[in-house]
C-alpha positions as CSV (number, residue, x, y, z in Angstrom):
1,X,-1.6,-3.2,9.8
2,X,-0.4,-6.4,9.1
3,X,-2.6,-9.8,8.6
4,X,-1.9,-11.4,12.1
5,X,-3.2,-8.0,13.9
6,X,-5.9,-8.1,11.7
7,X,-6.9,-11.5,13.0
8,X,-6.3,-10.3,16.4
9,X,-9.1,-7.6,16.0
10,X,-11.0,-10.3,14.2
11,X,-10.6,-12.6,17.6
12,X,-11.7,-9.5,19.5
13,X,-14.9,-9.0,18.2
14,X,-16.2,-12.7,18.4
15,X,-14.7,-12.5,21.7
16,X,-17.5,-9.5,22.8
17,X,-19.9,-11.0,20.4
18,X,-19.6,-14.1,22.7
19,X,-20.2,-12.1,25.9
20,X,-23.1,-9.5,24.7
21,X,-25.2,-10.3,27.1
22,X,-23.0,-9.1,29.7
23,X,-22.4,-5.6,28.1
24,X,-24.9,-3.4,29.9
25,X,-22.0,0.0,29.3
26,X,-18.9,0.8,27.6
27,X,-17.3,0.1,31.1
28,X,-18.3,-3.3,30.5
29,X,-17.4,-3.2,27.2
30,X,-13.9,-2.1,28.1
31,X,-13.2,-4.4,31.1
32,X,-14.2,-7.2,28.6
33,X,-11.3,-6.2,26.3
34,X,-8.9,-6.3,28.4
35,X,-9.6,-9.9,29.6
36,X,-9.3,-10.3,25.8
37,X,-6.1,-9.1,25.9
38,X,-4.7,-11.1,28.7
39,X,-5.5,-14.4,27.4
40,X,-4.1,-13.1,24.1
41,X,-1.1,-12.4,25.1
42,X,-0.9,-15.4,27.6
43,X,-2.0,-17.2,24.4
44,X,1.2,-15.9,22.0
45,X,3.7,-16.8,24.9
46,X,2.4,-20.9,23.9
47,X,3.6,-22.6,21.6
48,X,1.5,-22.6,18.6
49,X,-1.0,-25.3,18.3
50,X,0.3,-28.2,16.5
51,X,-2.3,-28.6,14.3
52,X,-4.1,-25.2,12.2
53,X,-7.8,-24.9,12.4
54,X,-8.5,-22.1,10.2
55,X,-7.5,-20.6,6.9
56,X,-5.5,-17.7,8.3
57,X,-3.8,-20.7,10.6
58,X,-2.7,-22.4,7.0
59,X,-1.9,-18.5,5.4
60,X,0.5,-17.7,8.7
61,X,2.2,-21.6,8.0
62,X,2.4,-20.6,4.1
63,X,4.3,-17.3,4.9
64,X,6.4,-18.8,6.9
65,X,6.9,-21.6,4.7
66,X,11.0,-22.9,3.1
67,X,9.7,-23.6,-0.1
68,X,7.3,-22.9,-2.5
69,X,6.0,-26.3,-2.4
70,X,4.8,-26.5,1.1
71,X,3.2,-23.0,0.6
72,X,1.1,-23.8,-2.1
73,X,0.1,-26.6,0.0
74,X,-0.8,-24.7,3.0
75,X,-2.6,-21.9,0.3
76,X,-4.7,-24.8,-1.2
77,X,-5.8,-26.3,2.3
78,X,-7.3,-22.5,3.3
79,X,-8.7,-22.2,0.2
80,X,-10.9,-25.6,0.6
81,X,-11.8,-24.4,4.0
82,X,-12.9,-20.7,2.7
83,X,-13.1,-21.0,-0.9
84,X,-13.7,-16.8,-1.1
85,X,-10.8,-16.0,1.0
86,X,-9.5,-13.1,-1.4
87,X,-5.9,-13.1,0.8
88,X,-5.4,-16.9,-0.4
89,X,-6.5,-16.2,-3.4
90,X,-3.9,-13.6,-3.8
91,X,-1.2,-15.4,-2.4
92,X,-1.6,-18.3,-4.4
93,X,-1.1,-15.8,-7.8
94,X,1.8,-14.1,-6.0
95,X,3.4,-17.3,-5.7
96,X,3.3,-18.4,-9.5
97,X,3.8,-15.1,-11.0
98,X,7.3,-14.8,-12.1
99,X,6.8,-11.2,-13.8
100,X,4.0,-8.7,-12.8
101,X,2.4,-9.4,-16.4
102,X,1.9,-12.7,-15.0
103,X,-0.1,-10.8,-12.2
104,X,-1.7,-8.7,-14.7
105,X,-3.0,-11.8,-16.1
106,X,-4.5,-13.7,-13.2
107,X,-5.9,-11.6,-10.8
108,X,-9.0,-9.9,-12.8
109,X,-11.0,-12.9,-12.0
110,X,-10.5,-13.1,-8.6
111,X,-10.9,-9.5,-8.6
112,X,-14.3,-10.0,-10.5
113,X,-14.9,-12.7,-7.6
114,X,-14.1,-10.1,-5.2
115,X,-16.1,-7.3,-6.7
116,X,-19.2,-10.3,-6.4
117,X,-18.7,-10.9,-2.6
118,X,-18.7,-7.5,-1.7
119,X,-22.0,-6.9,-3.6
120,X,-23.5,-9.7,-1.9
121,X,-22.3,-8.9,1.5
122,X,-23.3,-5.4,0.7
123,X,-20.1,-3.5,1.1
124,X,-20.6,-1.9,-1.9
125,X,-23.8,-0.2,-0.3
126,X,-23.1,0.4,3.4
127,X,-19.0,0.7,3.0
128,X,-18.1,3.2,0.2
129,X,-15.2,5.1,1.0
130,X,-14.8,3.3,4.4
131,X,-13.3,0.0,3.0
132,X,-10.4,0.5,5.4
133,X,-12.3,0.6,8.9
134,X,-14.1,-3.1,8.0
135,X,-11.6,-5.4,8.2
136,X,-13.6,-7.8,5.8
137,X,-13.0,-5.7,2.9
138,X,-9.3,-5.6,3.9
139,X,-8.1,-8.5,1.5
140,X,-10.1,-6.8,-1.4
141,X,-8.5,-3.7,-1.0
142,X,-5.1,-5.4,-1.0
143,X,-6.1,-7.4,-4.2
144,X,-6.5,-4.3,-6.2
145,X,-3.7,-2.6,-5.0
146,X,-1.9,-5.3,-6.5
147,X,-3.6,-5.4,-9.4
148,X,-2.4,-1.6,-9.6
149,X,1.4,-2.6,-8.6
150,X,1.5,-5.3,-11.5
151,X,-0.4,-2.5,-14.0
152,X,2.2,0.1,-13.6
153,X,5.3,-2.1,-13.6
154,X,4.1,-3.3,-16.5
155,X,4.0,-0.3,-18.2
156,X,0.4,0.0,-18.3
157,X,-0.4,3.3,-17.0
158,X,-4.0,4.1,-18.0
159,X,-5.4,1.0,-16.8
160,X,-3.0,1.7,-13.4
161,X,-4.7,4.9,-12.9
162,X,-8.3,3.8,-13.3
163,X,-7.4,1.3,-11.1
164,X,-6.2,3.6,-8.6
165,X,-8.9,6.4,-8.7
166,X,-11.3,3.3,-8.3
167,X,-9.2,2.1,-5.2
168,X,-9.5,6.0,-3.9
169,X,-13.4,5.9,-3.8
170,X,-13.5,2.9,-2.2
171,X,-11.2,4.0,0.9
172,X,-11.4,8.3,0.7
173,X,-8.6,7.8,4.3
174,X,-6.2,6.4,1.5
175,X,-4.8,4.1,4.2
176,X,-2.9,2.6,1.5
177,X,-1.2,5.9,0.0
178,X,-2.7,5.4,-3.3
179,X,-2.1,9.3,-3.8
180,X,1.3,8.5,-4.2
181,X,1.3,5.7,-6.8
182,X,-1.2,8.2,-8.5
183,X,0.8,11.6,-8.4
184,X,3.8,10.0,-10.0
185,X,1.3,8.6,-12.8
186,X,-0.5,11.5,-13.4
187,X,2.9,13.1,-13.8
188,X,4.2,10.7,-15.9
189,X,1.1,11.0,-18.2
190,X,1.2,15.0,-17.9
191,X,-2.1,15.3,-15.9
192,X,-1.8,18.8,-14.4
193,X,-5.5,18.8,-13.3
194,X,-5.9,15.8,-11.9
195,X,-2.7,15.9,-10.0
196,X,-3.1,19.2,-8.7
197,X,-6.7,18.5,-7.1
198,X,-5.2,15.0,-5.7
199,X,-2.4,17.9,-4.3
200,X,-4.9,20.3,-3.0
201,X,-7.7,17.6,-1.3
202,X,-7.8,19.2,1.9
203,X,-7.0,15.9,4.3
204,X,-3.5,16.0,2.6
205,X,-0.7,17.6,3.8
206,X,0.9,20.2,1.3
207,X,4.1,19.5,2.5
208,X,4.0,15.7,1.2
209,X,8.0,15.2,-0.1
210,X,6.5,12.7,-2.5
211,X,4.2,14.8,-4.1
212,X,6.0,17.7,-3.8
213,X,8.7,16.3,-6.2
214,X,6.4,14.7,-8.0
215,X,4.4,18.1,-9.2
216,X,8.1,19.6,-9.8
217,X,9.1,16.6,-12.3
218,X,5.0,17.1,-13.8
219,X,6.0,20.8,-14.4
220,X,9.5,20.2,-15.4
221,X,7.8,18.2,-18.2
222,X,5.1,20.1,-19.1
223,X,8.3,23.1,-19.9
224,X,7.1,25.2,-16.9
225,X,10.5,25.5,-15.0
226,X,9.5,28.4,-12.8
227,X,6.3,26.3,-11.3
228,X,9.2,23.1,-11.6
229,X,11.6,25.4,-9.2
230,X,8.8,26.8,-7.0
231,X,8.2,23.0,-6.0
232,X,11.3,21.9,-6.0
233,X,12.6,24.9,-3.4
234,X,9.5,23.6,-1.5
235,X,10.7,20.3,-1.6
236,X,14.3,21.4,0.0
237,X,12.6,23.8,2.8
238,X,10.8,20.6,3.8
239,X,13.4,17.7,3.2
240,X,16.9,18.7,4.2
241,X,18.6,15.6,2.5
242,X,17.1,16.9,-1.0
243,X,20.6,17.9,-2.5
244,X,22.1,14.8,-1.6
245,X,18.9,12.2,-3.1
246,X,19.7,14.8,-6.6
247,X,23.5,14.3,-6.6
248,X,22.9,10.4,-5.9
249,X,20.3,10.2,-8.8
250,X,22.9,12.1,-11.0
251,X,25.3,9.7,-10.2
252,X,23.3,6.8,-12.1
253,X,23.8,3.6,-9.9
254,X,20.4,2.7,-8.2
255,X,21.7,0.4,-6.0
256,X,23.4,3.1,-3.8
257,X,20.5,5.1,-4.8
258,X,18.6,2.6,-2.6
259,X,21.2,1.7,-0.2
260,X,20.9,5.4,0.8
261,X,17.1,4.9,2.4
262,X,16.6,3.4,5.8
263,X,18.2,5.2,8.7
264,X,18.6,2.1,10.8
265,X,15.3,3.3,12.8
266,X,12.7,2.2,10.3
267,X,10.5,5.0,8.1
268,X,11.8,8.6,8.8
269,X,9.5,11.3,6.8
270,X,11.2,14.7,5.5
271,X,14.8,12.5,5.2
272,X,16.2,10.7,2.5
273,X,13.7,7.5,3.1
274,X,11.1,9.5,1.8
275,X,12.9,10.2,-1.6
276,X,14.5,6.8,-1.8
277,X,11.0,5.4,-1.2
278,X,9.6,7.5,-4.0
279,X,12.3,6.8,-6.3
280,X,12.0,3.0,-5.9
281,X,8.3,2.4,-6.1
282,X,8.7,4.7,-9.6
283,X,11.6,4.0,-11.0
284,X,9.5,4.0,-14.7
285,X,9.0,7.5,-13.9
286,X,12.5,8.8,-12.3
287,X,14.5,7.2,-14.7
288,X,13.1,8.4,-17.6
289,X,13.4,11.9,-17.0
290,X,17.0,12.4,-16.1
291,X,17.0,15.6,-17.4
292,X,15.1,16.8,-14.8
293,X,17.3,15.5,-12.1
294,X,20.6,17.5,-13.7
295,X,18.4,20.5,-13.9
296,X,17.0,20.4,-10.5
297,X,20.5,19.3,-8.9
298,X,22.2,22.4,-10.7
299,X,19.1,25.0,-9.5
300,X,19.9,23.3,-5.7
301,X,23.9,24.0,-6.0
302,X,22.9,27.8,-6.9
């Protein structure tokens, strides 16, 4: 869900917080939303007001900015108006980081900030495991998945997988698809326990492509090739465009590698964009076990 739905919701809720008093039943509550809705969507066919009022007005202006100067600008004017807005916060660091170290660097403290507001606000206590559905503890949540991002493309894997078992018990629905930044590190790192009970949690789907190959590479590593091959055949019964991801990882040239995902109609599971998806959000991984993909393309060809 992006940031400007988010704000939409946001609007929602002052908008029946406004009009309690004329909630007596969720018909009421119901008719209420959609007058919501109307005047939203009368509101977004207006031009937008030529002056921002808020710090998600001055965020919207920042991603939409030419150049990195007026962005910072517009970052710096929302963070005056909410000094703990954790998205501005964020952005601002994105926007000066020239390598994910640089990331690695600077967002522990506003992390640590983070970690304070949501004790005070008591998140912490009423929220575990629900950070998702509270769309005030959004922003954290996307602060520490970028903290994880910057961890594990900079080849600090440890750190990147107590940072994602820590984003896990904060949102159990994995609305961010942690478990997939986490199967490829715990088979990178040769975890067969811990990957296998992230595999088997029952509100996952044991026909996930992603973590499908990603228990075949783990057992292709570990120098278990029948367990490797019993995935891997998995892996084609599910995804019919396995053979031809193999032969293009064979092949060595990642840009057709990623050329290859994207079927024109956005996100397509049990196709090639699933295995192209993997492949680029763990290239560490996938190119450093090329052996596996000769092995696995040659078992496919029998």
């Amino acid at each position: 869900m992006s940031r400007d739905t988010e704000n939409a919701m946001k609007q929602a809720m002052e908008f029946l917080s406004a009009h309690q008093d004329e909630i007596t039943s969720e018909e009421d509550a119901n008719r209420l939303l959609q007058d919501f809705v109307q005047q939203y969507n009368s509101n977004l066919i207006q031009m937008r007001p030529s002056q921002p009022e808020t710090a998600d007005d001055y965020l919207s202006l920042a991603e939409e900015a030419k150049t990195k100067k007026a962005a910072m600008g517009y970052i710096k004017r929302a963070l005056e108006l909410e000094p703990d807005n954790l998205d501005a916060a964020l952005m601002q660091a994105q926007r000066n980081a020239k390598w994910p170290l640089d990331l690695v660097i600077s967002l522990p403290p506003i992390i640590e900030k983070g970690d304070a507001l949501m004790e005070r606000e008591g998140h912490f206590r009423d929220d575990m495991g629900d950070f998702w559905s509270v769309l005030e503890t959004r922003p954290y949540l996307r602060l520490r998945y970028t903290y994880l991002d910057a961890l594990k493309n900079s080849g600090m894997m440890r750190k990147a997988v107590a940072e994602g078992e820590r984003l896990m018990e904060l949102c159990e629905n994995d609305n961010l698809g942690v478990r997939y930044d986490l199967i490829f590190l715990y088979a990178h790192l040769e975890e067969e326990e811990k990957a296998l009970a992230l595999f088997n949690a029952s509100e996952y789907s044991k026909d996930d492509c992603q973590m499908l190959l990603a228990l075949s590479i783990l057992y292709f590593k570990l120098g278990e090739l029948y367990a490797a091959l019993d995935y891997l055949k998995k892996l084609r019964w599910h995804n019919k465009d396995t053979k031809k991801f193999l032969q293009l990882v064979c092949r060595g040239d990642q840009e057709e590698i990623f050329a290859a995902g994207g079927s024109g109609f956005g996100y397509q599971p049990y196709t090639i964009d699933e295995l192209v998806m993997a492949f680029q959000d763990n290239v560490f991984l996938l190119t450093s076990v090329m052996n596996y993909f000769q092995w696995a393309n040659k078992q496919i060809r029998k």
